[in-house]
GUBALUM-940127 format. One record per residue: residue in three letters; x, y, z negated of N, C-alpha, C, O in turn. Coordinates in steps of 0.1 Angstrom, whole numbers, padded with zeros to 4 digits. Last residue first. Example, Ala and Ser with C-alpha at 12.3 -4.5 7.8 and 13.67 -1.06 7.14 Angstrom:
<pts>
  resn   n.px   n.py   n.pz  ca.px  ca.py  ca.pz   c.px   c.py   c.pz   o.px   o.py   o.pz
   SER   0128  -0022  -0071   0137  -0011  -0071   0129   0000  -0079   0134   0011  -0080
   ALA   0132  -0057  -0078   0123  -0045  -0078   0132  -0033  -0078   0142  -0033  -0085
</pts>
This chain:
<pts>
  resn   n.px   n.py   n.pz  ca.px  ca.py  ca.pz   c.px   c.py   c.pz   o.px   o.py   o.pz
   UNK   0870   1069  -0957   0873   1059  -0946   0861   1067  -0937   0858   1063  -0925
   UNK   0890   1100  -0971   0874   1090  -0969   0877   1080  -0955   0883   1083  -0945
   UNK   0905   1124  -0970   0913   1111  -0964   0896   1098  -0963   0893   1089  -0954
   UNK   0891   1142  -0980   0897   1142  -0964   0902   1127  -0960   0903   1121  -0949
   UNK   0882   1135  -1000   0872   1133  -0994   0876   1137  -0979   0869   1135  -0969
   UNK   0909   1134  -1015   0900   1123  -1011   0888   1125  -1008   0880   1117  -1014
   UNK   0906   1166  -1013   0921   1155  -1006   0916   1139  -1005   0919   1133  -0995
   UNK   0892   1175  -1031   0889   1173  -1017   0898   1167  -1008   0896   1164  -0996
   UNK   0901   1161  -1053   0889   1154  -1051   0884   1162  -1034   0875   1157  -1026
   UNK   0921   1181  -1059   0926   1165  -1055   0914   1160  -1050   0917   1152  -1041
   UNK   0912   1206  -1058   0921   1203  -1047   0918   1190  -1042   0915   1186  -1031
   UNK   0896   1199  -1086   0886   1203  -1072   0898   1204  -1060   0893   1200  -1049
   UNK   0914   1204  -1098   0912   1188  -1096   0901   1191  -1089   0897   1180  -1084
   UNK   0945   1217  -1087   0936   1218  -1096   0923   1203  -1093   0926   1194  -1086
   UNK   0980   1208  -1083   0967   1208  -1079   0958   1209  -1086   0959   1201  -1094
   UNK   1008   1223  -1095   1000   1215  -1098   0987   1220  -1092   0983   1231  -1094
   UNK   1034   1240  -1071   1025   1240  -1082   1018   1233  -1088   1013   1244  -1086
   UNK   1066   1253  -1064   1055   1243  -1069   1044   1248  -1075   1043   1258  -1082
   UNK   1089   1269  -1042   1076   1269  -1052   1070   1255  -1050   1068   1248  -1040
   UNK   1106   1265  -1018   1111   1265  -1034   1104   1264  -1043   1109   1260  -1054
   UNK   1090   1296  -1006   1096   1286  -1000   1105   1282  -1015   1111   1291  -1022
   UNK   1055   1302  -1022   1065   1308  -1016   1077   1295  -1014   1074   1284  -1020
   UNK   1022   1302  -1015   1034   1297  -1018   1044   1298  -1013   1046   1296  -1001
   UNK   0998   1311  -1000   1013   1324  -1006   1026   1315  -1010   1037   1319  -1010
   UNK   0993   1286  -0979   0986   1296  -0979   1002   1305  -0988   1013   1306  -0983
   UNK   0990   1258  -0972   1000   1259  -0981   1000   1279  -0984   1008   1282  -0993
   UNK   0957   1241  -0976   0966   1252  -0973   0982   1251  -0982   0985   1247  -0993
   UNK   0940   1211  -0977   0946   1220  -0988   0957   1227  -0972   0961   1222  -0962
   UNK   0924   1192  -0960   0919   1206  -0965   0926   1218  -0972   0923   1229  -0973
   UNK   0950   1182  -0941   0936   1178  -0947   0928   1193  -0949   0928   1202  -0941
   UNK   0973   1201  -0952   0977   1187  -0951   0959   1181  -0954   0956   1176  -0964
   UNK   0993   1232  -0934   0983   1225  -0943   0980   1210  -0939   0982   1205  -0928
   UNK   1017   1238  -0922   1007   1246  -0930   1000   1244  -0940   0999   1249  -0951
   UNK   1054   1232  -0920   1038   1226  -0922   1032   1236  -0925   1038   1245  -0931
   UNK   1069   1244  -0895   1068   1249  -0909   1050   1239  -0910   1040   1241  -0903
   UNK   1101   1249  -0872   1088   1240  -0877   1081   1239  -0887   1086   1230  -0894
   UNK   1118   1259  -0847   1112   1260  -0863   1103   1253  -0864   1096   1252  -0854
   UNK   1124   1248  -0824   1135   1258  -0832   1132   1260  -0848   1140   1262  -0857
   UNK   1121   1218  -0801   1116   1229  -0815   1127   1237  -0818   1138   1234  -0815
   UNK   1124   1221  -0770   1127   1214  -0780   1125   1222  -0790   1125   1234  -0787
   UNK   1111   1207  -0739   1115   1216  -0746   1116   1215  -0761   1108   1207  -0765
   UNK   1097   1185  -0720   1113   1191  -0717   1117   1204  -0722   1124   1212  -0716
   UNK   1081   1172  -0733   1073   1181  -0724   1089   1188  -0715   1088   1195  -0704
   UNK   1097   1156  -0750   1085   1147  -0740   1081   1161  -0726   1079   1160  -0714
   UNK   1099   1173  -0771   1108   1172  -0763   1106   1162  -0748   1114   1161  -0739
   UNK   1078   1177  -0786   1082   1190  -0778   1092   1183  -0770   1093   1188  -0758
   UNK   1075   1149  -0798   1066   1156  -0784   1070   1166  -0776   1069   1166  -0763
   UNK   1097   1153  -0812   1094   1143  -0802   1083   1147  -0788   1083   1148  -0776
   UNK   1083   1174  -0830   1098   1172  -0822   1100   1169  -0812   1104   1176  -0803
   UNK   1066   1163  -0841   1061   1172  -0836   1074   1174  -0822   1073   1174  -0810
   UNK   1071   1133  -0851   1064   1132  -0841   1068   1144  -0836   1075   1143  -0826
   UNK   1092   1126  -0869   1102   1137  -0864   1089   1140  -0852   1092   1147  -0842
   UNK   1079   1090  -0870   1088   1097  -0874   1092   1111  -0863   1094   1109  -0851
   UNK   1040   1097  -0873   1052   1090  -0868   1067   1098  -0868   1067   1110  -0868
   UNK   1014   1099  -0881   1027   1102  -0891   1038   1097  -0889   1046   1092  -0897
   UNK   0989   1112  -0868   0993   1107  -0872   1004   1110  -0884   1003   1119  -0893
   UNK   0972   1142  -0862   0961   1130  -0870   0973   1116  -0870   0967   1107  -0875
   UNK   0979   1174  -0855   0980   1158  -0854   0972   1146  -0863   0967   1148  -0874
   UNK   0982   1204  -0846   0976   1201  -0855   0976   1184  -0849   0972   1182  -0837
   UNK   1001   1234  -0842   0998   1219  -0837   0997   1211  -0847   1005   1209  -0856
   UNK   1004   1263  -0829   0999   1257  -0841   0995   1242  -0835   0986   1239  -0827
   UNK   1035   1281  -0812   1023   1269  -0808   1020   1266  -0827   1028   1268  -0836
   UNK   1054   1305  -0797   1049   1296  -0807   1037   1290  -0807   1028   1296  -0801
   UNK   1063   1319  -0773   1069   1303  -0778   1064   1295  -0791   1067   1284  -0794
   UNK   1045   1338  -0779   1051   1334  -0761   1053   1320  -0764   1048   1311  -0759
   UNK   1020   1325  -0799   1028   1337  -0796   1036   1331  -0784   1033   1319  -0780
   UNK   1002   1304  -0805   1007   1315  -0817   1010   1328  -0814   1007   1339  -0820
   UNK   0981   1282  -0794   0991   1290  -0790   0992   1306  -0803   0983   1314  -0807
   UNK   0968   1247  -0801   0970   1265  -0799   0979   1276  -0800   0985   1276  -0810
   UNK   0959   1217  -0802   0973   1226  -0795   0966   1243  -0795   0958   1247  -0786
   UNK   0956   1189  -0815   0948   1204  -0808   0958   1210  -0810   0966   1209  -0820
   UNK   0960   1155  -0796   0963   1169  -0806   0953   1181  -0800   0946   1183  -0790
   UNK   0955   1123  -0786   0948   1135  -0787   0956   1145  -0798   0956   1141  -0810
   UNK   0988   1103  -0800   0973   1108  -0798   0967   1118  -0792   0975   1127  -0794
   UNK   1010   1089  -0778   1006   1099  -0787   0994   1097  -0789   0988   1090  -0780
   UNK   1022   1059  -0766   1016   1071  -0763   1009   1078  -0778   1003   1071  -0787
   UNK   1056   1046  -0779   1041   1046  -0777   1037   1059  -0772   1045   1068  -0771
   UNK   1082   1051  -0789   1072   1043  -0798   1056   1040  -0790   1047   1033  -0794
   UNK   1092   1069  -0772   1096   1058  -0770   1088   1045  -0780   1089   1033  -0777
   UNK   1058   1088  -0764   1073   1087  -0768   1078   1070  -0771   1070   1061  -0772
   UNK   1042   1102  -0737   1044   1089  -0736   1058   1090  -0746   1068   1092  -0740
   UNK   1015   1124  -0752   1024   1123  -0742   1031   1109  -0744   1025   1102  -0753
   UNK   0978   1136  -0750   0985   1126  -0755   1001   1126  -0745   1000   1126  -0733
   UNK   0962   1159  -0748   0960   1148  -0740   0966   1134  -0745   0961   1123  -0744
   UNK   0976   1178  -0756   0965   1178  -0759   0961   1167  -0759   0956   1163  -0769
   UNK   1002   1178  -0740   1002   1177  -0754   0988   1171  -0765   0988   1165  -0776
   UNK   0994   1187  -0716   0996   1173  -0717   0996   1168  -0730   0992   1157  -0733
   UNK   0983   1212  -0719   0977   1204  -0718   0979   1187  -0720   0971   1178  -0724
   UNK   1006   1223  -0725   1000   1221  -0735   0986   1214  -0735   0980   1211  -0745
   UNK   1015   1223  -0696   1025   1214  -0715   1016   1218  -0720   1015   1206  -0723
   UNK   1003   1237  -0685   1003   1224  -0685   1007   1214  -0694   1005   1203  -0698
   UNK   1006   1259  -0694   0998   1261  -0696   0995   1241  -0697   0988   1235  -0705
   UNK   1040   1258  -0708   1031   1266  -0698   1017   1257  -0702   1017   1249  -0712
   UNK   1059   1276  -0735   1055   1264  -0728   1043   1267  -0720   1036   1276  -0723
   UNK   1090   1292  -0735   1076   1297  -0735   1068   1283  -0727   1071   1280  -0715
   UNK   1118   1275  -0755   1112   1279  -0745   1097   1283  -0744   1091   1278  -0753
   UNK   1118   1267  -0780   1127   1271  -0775   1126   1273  -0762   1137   1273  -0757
   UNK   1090   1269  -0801   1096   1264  -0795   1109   1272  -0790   1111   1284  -0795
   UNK   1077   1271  -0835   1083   1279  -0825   1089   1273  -0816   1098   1267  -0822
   UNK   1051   1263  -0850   1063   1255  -0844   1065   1267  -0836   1055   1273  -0831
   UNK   1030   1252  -0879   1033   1262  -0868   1048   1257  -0863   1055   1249  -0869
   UNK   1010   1222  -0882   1022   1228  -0881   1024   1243  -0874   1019   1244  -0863
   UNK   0985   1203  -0901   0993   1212  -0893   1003   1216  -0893   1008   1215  -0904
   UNK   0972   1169  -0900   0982   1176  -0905   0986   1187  -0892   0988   1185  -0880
   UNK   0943   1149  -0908   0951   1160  -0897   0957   1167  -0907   0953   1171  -0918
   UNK   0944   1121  -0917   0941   1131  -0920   0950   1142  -0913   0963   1142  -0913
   UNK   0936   1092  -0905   0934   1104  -0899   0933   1117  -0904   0924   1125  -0900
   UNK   0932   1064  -0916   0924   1075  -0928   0927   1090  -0913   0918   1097  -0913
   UNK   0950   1047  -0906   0941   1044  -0902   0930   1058  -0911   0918   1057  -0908
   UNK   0978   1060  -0907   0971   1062  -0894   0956   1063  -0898   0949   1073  -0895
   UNK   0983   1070  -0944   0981   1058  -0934   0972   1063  -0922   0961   1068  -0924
   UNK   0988   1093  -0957   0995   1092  -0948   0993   1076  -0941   1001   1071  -0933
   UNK   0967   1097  -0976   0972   1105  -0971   0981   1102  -0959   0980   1110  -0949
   UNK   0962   1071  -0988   0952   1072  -0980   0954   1084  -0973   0946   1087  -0964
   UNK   0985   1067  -1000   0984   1053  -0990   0976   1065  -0983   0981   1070  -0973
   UNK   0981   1087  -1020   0995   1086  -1015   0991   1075  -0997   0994   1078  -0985
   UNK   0961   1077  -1037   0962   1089  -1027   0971   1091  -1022   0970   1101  -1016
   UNK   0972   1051  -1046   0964   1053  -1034   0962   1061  -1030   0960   1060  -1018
   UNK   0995   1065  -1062   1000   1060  -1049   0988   1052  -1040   0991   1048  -1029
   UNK   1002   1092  -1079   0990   1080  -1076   0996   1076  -1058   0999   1082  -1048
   UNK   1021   1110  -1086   1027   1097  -1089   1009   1087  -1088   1006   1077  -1095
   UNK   1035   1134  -1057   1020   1128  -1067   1026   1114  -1070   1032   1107  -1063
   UNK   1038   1157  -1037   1046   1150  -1046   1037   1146  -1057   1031   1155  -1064
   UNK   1034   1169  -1002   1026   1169  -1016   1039   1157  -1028   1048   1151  -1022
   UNK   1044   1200  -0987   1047   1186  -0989   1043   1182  -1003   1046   1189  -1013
   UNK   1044   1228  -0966   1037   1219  -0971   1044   1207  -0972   1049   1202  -0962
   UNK   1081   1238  -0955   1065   1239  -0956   1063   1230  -0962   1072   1224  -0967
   UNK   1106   1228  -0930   1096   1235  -0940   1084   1236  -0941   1076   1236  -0932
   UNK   1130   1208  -0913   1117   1211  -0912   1111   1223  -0925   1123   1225  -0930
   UNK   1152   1198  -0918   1152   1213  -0916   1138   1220  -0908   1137   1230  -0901
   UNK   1148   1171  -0929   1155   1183  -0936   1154   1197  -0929   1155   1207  -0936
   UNK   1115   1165  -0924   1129   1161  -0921   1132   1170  -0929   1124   1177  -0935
   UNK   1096   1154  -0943   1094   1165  -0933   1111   1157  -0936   1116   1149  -0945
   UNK   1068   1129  -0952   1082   1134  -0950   1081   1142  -0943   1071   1143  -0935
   UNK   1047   1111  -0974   1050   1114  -0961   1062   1120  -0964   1068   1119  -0974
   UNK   1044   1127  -1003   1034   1117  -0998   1039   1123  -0984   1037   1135  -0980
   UNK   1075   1119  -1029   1071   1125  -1020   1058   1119  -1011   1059   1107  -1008
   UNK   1065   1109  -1065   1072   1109  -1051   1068   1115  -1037   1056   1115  -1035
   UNK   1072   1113  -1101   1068   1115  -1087   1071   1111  -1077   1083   1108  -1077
   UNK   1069   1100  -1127   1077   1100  -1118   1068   1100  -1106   1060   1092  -1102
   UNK   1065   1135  -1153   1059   1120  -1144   1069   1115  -1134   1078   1124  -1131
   UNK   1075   1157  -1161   1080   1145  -1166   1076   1130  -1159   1081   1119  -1159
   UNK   1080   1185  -1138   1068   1174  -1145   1075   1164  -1146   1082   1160  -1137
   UNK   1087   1206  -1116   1088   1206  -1131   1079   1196  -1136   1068   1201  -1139
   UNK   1104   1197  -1086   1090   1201  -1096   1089   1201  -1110   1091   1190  -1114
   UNK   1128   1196  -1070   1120   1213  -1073   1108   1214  -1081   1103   1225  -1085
   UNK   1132   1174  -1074   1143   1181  -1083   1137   1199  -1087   1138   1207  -1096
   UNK   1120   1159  -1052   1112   1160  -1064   1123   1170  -1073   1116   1173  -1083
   UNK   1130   1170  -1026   1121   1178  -1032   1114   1171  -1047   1105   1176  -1053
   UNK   1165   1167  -1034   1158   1163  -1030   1143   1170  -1032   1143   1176  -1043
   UNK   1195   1186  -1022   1185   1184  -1032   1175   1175  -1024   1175   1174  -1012
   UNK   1226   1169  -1010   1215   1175  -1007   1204   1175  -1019   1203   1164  -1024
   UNK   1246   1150  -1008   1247   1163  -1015   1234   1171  -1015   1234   1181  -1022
   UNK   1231   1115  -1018   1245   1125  -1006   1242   1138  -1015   1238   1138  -1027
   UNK   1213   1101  -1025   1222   1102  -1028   1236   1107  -1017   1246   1102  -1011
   UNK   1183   1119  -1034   1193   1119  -1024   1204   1112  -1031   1205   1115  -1042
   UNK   1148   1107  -1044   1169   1107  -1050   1172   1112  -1032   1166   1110  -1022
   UNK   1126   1108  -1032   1127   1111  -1044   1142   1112  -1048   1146   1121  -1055
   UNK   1129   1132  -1001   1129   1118  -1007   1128   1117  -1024   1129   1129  -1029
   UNK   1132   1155  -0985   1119   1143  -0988   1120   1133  -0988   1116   1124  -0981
   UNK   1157   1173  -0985   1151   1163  -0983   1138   1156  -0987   1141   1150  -0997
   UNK   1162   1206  -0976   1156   1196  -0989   1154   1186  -0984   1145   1189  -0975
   UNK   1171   1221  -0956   1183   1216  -0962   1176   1208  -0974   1183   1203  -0983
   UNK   1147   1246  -0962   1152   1243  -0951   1166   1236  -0962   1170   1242  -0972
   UNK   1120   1243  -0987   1128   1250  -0981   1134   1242  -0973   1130   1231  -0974
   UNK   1084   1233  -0992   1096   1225  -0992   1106   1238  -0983   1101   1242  -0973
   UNK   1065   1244  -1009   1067   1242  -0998   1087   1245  -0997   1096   1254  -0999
   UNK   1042   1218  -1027   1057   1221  -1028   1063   1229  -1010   1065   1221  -1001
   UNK   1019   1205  -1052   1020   1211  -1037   1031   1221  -1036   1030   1232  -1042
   UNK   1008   1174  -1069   1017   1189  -1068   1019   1191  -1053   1021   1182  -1044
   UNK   0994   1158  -1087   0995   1158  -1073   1000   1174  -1074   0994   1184  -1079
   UNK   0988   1131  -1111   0995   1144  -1107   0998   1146  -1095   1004   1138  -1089
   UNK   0973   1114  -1133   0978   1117  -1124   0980   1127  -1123   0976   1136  -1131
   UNK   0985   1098  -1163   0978   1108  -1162   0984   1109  -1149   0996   1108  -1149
   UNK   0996   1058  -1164   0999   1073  -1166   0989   1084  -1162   0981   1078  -1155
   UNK   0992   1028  -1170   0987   1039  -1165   0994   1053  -1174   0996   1055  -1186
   UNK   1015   1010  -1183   1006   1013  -1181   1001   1023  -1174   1011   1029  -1170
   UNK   1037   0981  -1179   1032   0988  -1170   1021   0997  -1176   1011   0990  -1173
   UNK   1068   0966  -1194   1055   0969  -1193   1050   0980  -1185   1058   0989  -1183
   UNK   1095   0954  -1178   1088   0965  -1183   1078   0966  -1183   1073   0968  -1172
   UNK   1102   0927  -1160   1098   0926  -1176   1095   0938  -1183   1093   0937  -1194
   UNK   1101   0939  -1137   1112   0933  -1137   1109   0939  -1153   1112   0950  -1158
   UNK   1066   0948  -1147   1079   0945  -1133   1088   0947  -1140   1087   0954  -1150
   UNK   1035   0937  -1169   1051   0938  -1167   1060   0938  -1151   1059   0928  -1144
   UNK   1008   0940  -1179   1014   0936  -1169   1028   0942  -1170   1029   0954  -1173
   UNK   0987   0928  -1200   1001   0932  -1198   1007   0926  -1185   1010   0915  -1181
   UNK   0959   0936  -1199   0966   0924  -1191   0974   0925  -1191   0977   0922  -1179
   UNK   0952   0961  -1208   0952   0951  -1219   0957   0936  -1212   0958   0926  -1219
   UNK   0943   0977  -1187   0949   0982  -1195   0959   0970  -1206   0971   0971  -1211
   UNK   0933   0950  -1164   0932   0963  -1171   0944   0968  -1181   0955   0962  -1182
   UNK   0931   0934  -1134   0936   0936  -1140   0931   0945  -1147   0922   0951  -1141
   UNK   0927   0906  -1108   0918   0917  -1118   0924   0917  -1131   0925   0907  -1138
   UNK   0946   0901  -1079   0944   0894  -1093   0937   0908  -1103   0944   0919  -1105
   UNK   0956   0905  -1057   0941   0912  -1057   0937   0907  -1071   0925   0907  -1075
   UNK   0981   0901  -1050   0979   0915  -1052   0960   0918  -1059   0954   0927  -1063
   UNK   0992   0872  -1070   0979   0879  -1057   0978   0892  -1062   0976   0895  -1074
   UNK   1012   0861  -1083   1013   0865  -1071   1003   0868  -1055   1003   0868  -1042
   UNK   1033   0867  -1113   1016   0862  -1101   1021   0866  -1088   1031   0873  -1084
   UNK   1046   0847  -1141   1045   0854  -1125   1037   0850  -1117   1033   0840  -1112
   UNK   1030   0859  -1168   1033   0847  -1164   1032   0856  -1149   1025   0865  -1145
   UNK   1025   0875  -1190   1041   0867  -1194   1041   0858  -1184   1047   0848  -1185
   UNK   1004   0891  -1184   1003   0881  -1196   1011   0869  -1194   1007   0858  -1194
   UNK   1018   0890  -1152   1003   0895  -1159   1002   0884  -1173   0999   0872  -1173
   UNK   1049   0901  -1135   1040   0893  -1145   1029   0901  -1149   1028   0913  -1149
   UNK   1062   0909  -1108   1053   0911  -1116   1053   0900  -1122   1056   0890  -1117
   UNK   1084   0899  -1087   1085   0905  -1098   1076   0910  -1109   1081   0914  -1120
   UNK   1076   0881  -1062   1078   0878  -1079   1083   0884  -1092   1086   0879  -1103
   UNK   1077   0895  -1042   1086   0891  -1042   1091   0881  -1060   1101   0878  -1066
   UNK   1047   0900  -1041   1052   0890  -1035   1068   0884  -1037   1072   0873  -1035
   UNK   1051   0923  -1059   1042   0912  -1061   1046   0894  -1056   1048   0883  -1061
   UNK   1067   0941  -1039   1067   0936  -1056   1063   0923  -1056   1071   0914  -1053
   UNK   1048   0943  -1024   1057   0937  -1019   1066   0930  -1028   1071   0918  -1026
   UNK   1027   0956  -1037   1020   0942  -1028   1034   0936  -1023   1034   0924  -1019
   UNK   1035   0979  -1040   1035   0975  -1052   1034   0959  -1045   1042   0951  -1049
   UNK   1040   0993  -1010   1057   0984  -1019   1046   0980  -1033   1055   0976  -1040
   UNK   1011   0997  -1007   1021   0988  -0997   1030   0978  -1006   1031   0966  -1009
   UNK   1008   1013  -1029   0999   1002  -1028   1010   0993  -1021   1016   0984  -1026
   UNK   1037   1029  -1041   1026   1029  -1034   1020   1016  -1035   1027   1007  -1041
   UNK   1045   1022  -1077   1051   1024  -1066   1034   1028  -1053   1023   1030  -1058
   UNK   1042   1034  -1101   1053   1024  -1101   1056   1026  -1085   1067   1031  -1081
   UNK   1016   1046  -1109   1031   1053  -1104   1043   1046  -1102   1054   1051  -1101
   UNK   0992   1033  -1117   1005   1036  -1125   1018   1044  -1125   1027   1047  -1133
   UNK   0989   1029  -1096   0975   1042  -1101   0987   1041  -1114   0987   1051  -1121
   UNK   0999   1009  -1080   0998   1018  -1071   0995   1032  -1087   1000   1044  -1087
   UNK   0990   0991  -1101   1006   0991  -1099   1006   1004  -1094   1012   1012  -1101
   UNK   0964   0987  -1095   0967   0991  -1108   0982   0996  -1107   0984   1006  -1113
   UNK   0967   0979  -1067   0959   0992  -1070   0965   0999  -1085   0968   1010  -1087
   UNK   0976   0950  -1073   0985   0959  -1063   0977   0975  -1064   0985   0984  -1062
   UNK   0955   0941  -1090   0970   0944  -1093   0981   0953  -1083   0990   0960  -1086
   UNK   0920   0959  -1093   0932   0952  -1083   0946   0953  -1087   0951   0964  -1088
   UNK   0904   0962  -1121   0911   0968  -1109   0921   0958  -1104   0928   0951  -1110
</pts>
């Protein structure tokens, strides 16, 4: 296996930050500093960051719908909970993607960090939904433009599927992962979110889970979670 993959499938960190590791010469492989993420590694190549040995751990992908005031991060350090504090598991978790703080809903916490890469990188397109209450009833043309793609200070959007819930509420379904996107958009059209609650991330639902609940993914979840993310 690949050193920046083995790093990733250990929980140490995502694929990206293990490759940054790497570079920045913190790994060793059999006491000596490397520096190709793509160096073939196993169990028995002691690999070491900042001199801790590294082995694989049993994965874990847990599904958490995140309450209003939690952050998506692994530590806060301000006053706020963070959502790994809501999971019961000795593994070191971390959150895949981000909902702001007063966003809610679906949010996965897993210590494999290629399903982590392949969840939230552009190039994999795993549609993520949202229900969204706006603060105004949006017309027929806002939601067309929405569909279409709108212009935010990062760039033009992608194609979305846009459906309507109720006078002000919209289900908006996206294939990126740009920062506060749904937000951003609503506010592109000249109206701004009131609520915003993930539903579902790919195939998995956030369906009875209640707001503050965890649970562990069954392994028919995880193996359709990488067949959503599939190149």
């Amino acid at each position: 296996m690949r050193l920046a993959r083995y790093l990733a499938h250990a929980g140490v960190a995502s694929r990206r930050a293990a490759e940054e590791l790497i570079d920045a010469g913190r790994v060793r492989v059999g006491g000596e500093v490397v520096f190709d993420p793509a160096l073939d590694v196993g169990e028995g190549s002691g690999v070491e960051v900042d001199g801790r040995p590294v082995e694989p751990e049993p994965r874990e992908v847990w599904a958490l719908n995140k309450p209003p005031g939690v952050v998506s991060t692994a530590r806060e350090p301000g006053r706020r909970r963070a959502v790994t504090e809501l999971v019961n598991s000795e593994r070191r978790l971390y959150p895949v993607g981000r909902l702001d703080a007063d966003s809610t809903g679906l949010i996965l916490l897993t210590n494999d960090g290629e399903l982590a890469n392949r969840l939230t990188h552009p190039r994999y397109g795993v549609p993520k939904t949202y229900r969204v209450r706006l603060a105004r009833a949006p017309s027929d043309s806002d939601l067309e433009r929405l569909r279409k793609g709108v212009r935010l200070e990062d760039g033009m959007t992608a194609p979305a599927e846009i459906e309507r819930g109720g006078e002000r509420e919209l289900v908006v379904t996206i294939r990126e992962g740009r920062k506060r996107q749904v937000r951003r958009m609503a506010e592109a059209i000249g109206n701004e979110v009131e609520a915003l609650t993930r539903i579902r991330i790919g195939s998995l639902e956030l369906g009875e889970l209640r707001g503050g609940d965890a649970r562990r993914l069954a392994d028919g979840e995880v193996d359709a979670l990488w067949e959503d993310s599939a190149p």
